[in-house]
BALOBA-1460 file (C-alpha; in Angstrom, 3 decimals):
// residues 172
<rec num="1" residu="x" x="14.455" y="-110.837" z="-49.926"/>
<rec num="2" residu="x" x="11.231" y="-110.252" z="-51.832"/>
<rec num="3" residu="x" x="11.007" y="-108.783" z="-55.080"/>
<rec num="4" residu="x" x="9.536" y="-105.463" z="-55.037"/>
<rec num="5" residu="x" x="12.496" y="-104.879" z="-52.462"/>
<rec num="6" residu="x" x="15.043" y="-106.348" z="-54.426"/>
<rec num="7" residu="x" x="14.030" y="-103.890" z="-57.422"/>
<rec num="8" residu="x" x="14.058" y="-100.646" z="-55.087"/>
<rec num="9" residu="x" x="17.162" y="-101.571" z="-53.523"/>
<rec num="10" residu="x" x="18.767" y="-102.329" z="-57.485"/>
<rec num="11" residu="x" x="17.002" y="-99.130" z="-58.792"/>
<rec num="12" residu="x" x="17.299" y="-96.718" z="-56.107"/>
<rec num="13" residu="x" x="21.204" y="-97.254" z="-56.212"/>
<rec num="14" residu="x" x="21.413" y="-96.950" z="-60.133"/>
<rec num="15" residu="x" x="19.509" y="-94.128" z="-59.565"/>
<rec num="16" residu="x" x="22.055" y="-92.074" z="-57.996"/>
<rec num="17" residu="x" x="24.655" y="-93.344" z="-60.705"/>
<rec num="18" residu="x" x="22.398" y="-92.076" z="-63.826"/>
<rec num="19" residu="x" x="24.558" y="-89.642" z="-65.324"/>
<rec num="20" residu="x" x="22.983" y="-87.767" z="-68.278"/>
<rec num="21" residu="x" x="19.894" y="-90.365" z="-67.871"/>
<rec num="22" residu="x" x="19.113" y="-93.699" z="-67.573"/>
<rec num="23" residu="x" x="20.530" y="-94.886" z="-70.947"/>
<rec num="24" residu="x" x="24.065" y="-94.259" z="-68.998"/>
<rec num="25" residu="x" x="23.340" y="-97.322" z="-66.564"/>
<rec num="26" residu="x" x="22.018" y="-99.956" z="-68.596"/>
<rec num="27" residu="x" x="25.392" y="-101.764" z="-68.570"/>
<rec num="28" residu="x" x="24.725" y="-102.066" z="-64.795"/>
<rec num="29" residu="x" x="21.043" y="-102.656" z="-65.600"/>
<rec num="30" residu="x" x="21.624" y="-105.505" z="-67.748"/>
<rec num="31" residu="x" x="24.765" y="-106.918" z="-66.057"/>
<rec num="32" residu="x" x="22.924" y="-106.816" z="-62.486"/>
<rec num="33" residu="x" x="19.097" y="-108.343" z="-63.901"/>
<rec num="34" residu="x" x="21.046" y="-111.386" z="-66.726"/>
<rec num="35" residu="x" x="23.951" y="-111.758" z="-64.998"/>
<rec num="36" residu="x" x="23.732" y="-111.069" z="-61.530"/>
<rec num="37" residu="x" x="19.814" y="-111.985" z="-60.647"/>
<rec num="38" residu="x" x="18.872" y="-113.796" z="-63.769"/>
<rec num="39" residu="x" x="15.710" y="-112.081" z="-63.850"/>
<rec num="40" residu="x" x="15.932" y="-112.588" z="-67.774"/>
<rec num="41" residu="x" x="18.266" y="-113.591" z="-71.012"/>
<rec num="42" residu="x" x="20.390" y="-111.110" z="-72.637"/>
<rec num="43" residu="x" x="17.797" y="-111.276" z="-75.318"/>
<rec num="44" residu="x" x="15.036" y="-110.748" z="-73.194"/>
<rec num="45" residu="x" x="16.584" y="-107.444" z="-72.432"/>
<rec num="46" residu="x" x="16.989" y="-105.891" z="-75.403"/>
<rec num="47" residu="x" x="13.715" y="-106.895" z="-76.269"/>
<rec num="48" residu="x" x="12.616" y="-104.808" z="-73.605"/>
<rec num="49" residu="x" x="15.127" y="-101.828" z="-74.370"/>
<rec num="50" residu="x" x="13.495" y="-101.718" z="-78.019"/>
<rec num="51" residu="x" x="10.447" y="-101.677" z="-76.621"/>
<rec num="52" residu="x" x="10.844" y="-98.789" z="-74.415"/>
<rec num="53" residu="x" x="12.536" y="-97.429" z="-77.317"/>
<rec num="54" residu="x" x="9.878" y="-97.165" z="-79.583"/>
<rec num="55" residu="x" x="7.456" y="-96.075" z="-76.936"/>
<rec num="56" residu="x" x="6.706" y="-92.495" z="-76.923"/>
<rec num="57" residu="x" x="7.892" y="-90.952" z="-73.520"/>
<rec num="58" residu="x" x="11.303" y="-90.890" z="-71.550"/>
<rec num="59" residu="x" x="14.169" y="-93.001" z="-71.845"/>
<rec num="60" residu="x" x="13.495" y="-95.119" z="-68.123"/>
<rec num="61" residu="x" x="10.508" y="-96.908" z="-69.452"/>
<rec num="62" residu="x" x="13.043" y="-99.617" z="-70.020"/>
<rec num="63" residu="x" x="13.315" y="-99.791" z="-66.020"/>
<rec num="64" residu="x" x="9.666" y="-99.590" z="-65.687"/>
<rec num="65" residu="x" x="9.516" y="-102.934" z="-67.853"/>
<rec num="66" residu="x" x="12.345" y="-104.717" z="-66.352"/>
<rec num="67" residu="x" x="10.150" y="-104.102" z="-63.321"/>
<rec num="68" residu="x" x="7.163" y="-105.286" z="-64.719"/>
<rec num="69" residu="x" x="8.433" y="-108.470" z="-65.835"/>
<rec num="70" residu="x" x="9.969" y="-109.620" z="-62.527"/>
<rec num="71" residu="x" x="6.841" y="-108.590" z="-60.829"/>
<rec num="72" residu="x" x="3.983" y="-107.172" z="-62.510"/>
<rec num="73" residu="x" x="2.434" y="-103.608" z="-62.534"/>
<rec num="74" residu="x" x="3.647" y="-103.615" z="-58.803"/>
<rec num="75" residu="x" x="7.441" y="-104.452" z="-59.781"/>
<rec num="76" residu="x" x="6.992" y="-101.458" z="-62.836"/>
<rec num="77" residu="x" x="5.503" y="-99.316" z="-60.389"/>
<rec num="78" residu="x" x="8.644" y="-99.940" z="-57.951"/>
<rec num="79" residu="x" x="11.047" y="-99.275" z="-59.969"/>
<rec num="80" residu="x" x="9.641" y="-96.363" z="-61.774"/>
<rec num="81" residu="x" x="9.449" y="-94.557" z="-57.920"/>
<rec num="82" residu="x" x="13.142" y="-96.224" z="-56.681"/>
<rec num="83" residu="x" x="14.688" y="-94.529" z="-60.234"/>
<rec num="84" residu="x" x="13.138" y="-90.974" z="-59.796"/>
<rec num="85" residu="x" x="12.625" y="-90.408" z="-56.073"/>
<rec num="86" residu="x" x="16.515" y="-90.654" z="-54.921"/>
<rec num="87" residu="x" x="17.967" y="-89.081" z="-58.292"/>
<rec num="88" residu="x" x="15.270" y="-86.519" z="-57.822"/>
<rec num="89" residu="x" x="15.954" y="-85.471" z="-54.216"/>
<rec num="90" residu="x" x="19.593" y="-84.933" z="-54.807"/>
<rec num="91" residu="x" x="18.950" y="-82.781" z="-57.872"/>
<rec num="92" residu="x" x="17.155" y="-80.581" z="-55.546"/>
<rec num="93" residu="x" x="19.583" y="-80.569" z="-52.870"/>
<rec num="94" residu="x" x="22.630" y="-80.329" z="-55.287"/>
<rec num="95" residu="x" x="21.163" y="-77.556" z="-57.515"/>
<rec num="96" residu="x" x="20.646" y="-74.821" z="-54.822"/>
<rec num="97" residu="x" x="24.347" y="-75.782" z="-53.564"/>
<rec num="98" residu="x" x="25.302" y="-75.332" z="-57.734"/>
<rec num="99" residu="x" x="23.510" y="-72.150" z="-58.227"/>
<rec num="100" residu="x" x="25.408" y="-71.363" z="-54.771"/>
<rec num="101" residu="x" x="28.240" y="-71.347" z="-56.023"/>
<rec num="102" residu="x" x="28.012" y="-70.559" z="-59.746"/>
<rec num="103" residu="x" x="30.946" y="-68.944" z="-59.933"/>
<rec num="104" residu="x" x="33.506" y="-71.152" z="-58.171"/>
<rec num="105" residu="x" x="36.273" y="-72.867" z="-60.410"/>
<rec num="106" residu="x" x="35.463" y="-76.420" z="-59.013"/>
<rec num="107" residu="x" x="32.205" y="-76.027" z="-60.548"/>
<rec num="108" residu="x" x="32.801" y="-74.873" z="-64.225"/>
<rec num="109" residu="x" x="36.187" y="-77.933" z="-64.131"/>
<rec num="110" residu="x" x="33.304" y="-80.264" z="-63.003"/>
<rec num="111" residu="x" x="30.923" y="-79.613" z="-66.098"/>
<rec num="112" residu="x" x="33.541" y="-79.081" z="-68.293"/>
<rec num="113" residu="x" x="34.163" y="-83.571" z="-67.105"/>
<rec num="114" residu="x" x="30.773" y="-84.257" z="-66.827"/>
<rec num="115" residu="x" x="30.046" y="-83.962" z="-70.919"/>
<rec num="116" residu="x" x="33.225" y="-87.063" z="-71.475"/>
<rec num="117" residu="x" x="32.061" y="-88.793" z="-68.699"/>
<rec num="118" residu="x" x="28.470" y="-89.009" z="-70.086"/>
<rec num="119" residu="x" x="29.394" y="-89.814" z="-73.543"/>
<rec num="120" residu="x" x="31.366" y="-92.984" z="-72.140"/>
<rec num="121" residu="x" x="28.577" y="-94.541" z="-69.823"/>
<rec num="122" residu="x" x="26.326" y="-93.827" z="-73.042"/>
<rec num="123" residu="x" x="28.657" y="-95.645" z="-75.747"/>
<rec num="124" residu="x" x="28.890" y="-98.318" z="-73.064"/>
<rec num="125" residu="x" x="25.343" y="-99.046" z="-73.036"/>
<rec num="126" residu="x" x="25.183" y="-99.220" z="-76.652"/>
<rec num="127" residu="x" x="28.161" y="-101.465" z="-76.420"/>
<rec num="128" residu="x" x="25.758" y="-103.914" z="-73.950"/>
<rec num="129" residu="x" x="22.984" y="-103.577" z="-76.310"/>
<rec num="130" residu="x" x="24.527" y="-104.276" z="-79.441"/>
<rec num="131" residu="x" x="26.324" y="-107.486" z="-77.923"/>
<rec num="132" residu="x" x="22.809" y="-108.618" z="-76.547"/>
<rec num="133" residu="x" x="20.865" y="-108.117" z="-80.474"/>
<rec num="134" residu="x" x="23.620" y="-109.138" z="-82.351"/>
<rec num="135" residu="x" x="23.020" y="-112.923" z="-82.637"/>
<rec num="136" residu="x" x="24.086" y="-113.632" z="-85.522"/>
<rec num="137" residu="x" x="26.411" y="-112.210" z="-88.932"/>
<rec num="138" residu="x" x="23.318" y="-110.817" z="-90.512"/>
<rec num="139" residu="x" x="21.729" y="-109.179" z="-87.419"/>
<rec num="140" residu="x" x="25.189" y="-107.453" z="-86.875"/>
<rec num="141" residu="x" x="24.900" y="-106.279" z="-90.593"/>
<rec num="142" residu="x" x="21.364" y="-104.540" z="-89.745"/>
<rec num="143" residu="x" x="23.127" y="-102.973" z="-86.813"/>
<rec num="144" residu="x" x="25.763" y="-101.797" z="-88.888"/>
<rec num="145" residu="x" x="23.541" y="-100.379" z="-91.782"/>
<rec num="146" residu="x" x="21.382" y="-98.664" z="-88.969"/>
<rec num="147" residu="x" x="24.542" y="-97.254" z="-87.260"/>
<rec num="148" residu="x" x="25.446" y="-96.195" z="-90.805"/>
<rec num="149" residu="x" x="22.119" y="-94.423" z="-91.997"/>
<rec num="150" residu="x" x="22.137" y="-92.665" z="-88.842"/>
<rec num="151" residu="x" x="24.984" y="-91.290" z="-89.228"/>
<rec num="152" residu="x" x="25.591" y="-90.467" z="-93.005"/>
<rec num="153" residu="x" x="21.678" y="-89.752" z="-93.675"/>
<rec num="154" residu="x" x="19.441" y="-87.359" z="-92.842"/>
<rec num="155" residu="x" x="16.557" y="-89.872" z="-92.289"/>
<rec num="156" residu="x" x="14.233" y="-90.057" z="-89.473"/>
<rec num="157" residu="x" x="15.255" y="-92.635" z="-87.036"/>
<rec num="158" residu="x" x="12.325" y="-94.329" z="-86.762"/>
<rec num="159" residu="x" x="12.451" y="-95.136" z="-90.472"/>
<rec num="160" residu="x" x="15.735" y="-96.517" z="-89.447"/>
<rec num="161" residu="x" x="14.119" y="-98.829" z="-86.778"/>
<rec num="162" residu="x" x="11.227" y="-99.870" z="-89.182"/>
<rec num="163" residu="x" x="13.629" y="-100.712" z="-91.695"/>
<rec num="164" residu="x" x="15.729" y="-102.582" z="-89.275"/>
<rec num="165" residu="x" x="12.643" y="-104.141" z="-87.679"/>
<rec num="166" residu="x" x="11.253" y="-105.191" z="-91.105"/>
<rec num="167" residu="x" x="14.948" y="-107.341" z="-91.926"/>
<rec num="168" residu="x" x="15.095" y="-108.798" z="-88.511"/>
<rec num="169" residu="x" x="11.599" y="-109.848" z="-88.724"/>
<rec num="170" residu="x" x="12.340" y="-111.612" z="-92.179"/>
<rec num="171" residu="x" x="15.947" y="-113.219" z="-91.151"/>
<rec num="172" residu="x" x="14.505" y="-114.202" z="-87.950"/>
């Protein structure tokens, strides 16, 4: 199967599965592009995460790179399209049905388990991540301060990241 069809196959189904954004599939992102298609390392990939990261704009640049890097500005263009256009269609389906029926029981029981369900597929991808970066004892450490001054500190997260990025770049 070629490429480009491979990636809007891959990202047209995690499309559907994005609960509360793409940040809740990249466990399925990064298990089905190291693992399952060896498009790239574990490395590679949260390489690629940081990048799109750091890059101003929404949180699915990451699958506009993974894209990109199996198959050019095609393969990012792809993927980009396979990620929004099915997600996007059934948000405009499912939110007249929603506003529909607005006051029915099913629906308030339903977002009262969405919020849990979200938080899970989002810990789990920072689970992925921090497996994939954390190479070594002292790498683990910067995780661990930068999980710590985000937390306890009312600094900006990107001085976080550019302190992070300035001890990875020296123990590297």
């Amino acid at each position: 199967m070629a490429p480009l069809v491979q990636i809007a196959l891959l990202f047209g189904k995690l499309s559907l599965l994005a609960v509360g954004g793409v940040n809740s599939t990249l466990p399925a992102i990064e298990r089905e592009v190291v693992d399952g298609r060896h498009w790239m390392t574990a490395r590679a990939f949260a390489q690629i995460f940081a990048i799109a990261q750091s890059a101003p704009g929404p949180n699915m640049l990451v699958v506009v790179l993974v894209g990109q890097k199996v198959a050019g500005v095609a393969g990012g263009v792809v993927a980009a399209l396979a990620m929004l256009l099915p997600a996007g269609v059934l948000v405009v389906v499912a939110s007249g049905l929603w506003e529909r029926f607005r006051a029915a029981r099913w629906r308030r029981v339903l977002q009262a388990a969405i919020l849990p369900i979200t938080a899970g597929l989002v810990l789990a991808a920072a689970a992925v991540l921090v497996e994939a970066a954390d190479t070594s004892f002292v790498l683990a450490a910067v995780t661990a301060a930068a999980t710590w001054a985000n937390l306890r500190t009312k600094w900006h997260p990107l001085w976080v990241l550019a302190g992070g990025t300035v001890v990875g770049l020296l123990v590297w």
